[in-house]
Biopython code that builds the backbone (N, CA, C, O; Angstrom):
import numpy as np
from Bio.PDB.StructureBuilder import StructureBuilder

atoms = [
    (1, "UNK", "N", (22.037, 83.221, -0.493)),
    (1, "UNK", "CA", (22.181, 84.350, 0.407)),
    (1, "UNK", "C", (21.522, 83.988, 1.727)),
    (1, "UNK", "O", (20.394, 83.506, 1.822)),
    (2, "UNK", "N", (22.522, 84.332, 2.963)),
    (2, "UNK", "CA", (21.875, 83.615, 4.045)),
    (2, "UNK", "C", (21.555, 84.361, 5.144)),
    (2, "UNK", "O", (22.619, 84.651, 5.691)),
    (3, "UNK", "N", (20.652, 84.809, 5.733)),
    (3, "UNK", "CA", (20.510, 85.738, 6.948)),
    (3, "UNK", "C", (21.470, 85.551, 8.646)),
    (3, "UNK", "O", (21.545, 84.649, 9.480)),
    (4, "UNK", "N", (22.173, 87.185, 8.492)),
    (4, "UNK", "CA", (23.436, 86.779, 9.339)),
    (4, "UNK", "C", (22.370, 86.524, 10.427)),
    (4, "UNK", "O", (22.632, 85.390, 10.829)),
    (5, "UNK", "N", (21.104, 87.074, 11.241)),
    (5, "UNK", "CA", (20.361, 87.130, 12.092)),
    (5, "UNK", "C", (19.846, 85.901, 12.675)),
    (5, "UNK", "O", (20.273, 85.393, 13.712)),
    (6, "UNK", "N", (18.888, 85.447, 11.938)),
    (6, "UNK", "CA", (17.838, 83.814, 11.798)),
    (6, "UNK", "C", (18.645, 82.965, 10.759)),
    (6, "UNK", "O", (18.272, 81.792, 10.711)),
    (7, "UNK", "N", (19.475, 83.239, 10.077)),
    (7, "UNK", "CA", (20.128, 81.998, 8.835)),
    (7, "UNK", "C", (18.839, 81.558, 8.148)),
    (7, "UNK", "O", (19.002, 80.426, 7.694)),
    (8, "UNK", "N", (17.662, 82.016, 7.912)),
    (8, "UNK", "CA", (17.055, 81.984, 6.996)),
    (8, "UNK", "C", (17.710, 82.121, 5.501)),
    (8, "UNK", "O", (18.070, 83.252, 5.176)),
    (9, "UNK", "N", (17.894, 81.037, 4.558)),
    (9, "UNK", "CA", (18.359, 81.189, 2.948)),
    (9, "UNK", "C", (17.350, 81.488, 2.206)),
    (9, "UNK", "O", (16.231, 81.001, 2.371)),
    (10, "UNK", "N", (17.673, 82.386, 1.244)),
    (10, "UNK", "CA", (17.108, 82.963, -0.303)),
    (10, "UNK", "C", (17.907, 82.686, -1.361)),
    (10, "UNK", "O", (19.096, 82.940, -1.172)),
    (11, "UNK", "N", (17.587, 82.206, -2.506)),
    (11, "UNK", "CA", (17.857, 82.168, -3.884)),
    (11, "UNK", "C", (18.763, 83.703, -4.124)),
    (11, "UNK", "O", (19.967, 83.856, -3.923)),
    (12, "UNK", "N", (17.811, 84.708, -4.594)),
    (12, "UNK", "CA", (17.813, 86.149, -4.548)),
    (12, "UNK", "C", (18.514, 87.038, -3.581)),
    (12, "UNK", "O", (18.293, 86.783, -2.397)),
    (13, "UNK", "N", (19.038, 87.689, -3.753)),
    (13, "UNK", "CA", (19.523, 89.049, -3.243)),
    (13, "UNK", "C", (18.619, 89.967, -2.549)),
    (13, "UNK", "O", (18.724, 90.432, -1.414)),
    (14, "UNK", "N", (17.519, 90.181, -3.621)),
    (14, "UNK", "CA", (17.093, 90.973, -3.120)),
    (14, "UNK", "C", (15.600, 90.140, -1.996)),
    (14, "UNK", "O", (14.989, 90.695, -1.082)),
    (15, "UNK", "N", (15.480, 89.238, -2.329)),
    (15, "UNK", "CA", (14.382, 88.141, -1.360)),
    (15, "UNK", "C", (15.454, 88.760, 0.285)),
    (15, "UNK", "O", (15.070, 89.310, 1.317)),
    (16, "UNK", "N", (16.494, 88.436, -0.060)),
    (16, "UNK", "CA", (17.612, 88.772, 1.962)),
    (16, "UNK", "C", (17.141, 90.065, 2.054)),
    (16, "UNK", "O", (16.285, 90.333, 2.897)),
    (17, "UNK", "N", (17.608, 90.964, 1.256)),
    (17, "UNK", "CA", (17.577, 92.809, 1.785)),
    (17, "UNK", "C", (15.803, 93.021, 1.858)),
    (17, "UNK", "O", (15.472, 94.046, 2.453)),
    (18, "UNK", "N", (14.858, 92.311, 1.411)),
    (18, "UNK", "CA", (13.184, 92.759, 2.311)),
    (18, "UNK", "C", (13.020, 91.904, 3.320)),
    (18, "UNK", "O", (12.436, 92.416, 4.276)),
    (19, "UNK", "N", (13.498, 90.143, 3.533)),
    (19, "UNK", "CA", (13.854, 89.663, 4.331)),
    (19, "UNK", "C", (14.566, 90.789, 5.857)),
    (19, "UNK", "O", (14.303, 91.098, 7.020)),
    (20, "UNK", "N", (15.116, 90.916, 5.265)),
    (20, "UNK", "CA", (16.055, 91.929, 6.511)),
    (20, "UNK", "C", (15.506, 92.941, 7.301)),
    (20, "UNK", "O", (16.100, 93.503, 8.222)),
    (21, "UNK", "N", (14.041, 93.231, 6.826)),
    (21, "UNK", "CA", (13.819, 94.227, 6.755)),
    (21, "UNK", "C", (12.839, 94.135, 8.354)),
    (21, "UNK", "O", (12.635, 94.932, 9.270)),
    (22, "UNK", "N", (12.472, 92.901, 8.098)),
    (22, "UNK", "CA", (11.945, 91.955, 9.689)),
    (22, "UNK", "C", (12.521, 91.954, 10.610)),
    (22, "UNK", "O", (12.067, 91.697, 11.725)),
    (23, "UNK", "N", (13.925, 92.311, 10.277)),
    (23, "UNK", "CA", (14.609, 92.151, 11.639)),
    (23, "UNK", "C", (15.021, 94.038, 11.925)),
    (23, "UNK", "O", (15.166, 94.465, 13.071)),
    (24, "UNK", "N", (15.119, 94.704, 11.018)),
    (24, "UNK", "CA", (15.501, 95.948, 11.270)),
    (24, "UNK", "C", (13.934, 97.109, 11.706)),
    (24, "UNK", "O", (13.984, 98.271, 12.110)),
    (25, "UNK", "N", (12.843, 96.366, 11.469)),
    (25, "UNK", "CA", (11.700, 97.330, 11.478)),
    (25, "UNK", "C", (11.657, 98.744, 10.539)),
    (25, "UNK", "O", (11.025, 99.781, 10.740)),
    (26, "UNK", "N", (12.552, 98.388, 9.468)),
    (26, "UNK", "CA", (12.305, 99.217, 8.131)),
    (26, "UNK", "C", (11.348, 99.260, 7.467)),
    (26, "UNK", "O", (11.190, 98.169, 6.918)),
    (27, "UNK", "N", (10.307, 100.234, 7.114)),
    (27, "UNK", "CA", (9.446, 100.290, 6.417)),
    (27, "UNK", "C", (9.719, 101.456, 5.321)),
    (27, "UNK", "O", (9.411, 102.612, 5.610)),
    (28, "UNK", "N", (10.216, 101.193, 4.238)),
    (28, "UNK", "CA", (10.771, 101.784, 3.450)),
    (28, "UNK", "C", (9.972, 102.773, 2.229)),
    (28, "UNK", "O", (10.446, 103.696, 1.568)),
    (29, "UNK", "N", (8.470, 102.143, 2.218)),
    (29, "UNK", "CA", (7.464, 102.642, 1.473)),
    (29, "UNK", "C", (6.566, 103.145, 2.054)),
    (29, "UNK", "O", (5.899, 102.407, 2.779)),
    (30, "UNK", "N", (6.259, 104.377, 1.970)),
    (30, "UNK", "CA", (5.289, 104.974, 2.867)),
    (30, "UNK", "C", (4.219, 105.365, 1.779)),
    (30, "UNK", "O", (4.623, 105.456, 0.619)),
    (31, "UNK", "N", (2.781, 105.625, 2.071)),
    (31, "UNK", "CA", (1.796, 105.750, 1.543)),
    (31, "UNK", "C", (1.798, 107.587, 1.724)),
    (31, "UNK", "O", (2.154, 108.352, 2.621)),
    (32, "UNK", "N", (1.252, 107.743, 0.472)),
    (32, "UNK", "CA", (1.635, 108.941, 0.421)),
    (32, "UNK", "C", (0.074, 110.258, 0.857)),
    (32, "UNK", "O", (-0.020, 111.485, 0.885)),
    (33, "UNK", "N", (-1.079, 108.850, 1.175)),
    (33, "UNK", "CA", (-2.412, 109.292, 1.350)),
    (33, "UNK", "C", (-2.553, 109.365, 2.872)),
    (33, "UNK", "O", (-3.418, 110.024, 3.448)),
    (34, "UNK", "N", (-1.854, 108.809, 3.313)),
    (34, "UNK", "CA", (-2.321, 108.445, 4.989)),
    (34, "UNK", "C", (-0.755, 107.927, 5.450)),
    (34, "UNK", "O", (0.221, 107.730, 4.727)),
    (35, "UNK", "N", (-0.876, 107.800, 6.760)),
    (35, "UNK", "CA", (0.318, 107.206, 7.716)),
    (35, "UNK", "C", (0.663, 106.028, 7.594)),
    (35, "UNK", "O", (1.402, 105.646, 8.501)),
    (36, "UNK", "N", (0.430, 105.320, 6.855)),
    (36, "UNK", "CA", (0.743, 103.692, 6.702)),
    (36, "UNK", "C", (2.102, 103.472, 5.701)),
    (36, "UNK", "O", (2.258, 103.935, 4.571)),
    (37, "UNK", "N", (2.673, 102.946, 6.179)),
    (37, "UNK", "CA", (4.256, 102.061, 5.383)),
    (37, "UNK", "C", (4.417, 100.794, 5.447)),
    (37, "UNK", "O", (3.898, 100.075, 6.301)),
    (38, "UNK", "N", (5.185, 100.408, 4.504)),
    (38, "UNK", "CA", (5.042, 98.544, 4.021)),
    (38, "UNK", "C", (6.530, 98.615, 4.019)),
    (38, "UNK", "O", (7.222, 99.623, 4.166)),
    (39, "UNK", "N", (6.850, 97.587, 3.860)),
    (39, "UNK", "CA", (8.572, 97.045, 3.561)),
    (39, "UNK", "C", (8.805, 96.805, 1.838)),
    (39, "UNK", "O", (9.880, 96.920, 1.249)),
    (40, "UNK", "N", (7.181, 96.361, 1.099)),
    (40, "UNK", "CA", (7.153, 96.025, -0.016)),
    (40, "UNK", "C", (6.987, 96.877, -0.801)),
    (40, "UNK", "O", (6.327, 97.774, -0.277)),
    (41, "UNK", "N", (7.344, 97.184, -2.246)),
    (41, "UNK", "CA", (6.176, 98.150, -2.967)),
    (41, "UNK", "C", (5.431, 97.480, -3.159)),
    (41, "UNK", "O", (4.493, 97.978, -2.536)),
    (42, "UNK", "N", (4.952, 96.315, -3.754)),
    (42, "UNK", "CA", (3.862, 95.760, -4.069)),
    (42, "UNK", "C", (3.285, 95.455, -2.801)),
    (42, "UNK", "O", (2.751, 94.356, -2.948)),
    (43, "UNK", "N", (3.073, 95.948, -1.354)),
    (43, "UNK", "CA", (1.702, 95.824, -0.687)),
    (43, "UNK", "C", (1.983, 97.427, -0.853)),
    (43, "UNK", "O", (0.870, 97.950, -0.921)),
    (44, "UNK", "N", (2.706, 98.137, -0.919)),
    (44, "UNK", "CA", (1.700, 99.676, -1.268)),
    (44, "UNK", "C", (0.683, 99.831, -1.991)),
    (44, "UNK", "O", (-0.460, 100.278, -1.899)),
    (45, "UNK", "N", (1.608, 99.180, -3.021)),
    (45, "UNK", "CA", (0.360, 99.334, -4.392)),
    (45, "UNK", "C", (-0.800, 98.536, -4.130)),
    (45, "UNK", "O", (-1.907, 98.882, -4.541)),
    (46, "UNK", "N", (-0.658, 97.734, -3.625)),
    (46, "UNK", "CA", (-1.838, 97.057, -2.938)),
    (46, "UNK", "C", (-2.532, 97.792, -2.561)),
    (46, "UNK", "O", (-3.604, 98.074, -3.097)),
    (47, "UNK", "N", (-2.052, 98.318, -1.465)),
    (47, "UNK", "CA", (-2.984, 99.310, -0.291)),
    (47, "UNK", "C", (-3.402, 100.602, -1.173)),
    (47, "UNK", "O", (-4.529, 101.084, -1.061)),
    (48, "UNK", "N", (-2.638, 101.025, -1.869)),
    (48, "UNK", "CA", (-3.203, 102.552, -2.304)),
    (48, "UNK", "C", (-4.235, 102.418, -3.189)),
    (48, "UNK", "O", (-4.835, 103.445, -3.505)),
    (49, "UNK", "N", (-4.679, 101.027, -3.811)),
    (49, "UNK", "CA", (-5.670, 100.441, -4.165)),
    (49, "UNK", "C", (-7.306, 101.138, -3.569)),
    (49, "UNK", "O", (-8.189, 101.552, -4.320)),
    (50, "UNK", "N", (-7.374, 101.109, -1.862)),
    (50, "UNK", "CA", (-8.119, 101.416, -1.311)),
    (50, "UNK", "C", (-8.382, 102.998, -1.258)),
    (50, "UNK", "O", (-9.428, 103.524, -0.878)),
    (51, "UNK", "N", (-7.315, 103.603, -1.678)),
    (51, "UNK", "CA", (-7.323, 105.114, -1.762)),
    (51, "UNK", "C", (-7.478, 105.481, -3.109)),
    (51, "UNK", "O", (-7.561, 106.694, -3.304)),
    (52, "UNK", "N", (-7.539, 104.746, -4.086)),
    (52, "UNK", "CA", (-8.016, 105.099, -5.549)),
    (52, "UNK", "C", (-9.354, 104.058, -5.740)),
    (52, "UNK", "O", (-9.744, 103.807, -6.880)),
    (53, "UNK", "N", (-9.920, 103.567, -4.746)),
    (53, "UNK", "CA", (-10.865, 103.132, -5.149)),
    (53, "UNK", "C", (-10.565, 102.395, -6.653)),
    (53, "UNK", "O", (-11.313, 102.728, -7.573)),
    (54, "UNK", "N", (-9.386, 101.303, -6.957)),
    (54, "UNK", "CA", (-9.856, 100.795, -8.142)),
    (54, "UNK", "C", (-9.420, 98.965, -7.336)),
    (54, "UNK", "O", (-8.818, 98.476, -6.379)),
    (55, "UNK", "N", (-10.138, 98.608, -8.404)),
    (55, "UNK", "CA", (-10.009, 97.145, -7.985)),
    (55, "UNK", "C", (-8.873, 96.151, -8.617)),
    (55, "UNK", "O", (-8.562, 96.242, -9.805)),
    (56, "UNK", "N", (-8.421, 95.428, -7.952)),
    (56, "UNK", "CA", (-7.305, 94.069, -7.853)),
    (56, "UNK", "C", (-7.675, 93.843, -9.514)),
    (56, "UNK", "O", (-7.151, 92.924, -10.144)),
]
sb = StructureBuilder()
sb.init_structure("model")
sb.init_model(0)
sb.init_chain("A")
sb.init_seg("    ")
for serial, (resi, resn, name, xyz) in enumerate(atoms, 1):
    if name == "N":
        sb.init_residue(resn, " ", resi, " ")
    sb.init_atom(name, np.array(xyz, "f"), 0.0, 1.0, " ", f" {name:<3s}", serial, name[0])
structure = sb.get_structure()
């Protein structure tokens, strides 16, 4: 899968559509504690880490 934008290639499907997401300024996951949004779920869950106080 190849990016029509940069032609950056991915294996994955879905590696292009969060890929893509660099070029569109989509932030698709929003934190539901504060104003902050990621493109990933896994840096939400990351981040909401800091709002439940539990550790990695």
């Amino acid at each position: 899968y190849k990016c029509g934008q940069c032609g950056k290639s991915f294996i994955e499907k879905r590696d292009l559509v969060s890929h893509q997401r660099i070029h569109t300024g989509e932030y698709p996951c929003p934190c539901t504690h504060c104003p902050k949004a990621f493109r990933l779920k896994n840096d939400l869950t990351a981040h909401q880490r800091i709002h439940t106080c539990e550790k990695p």
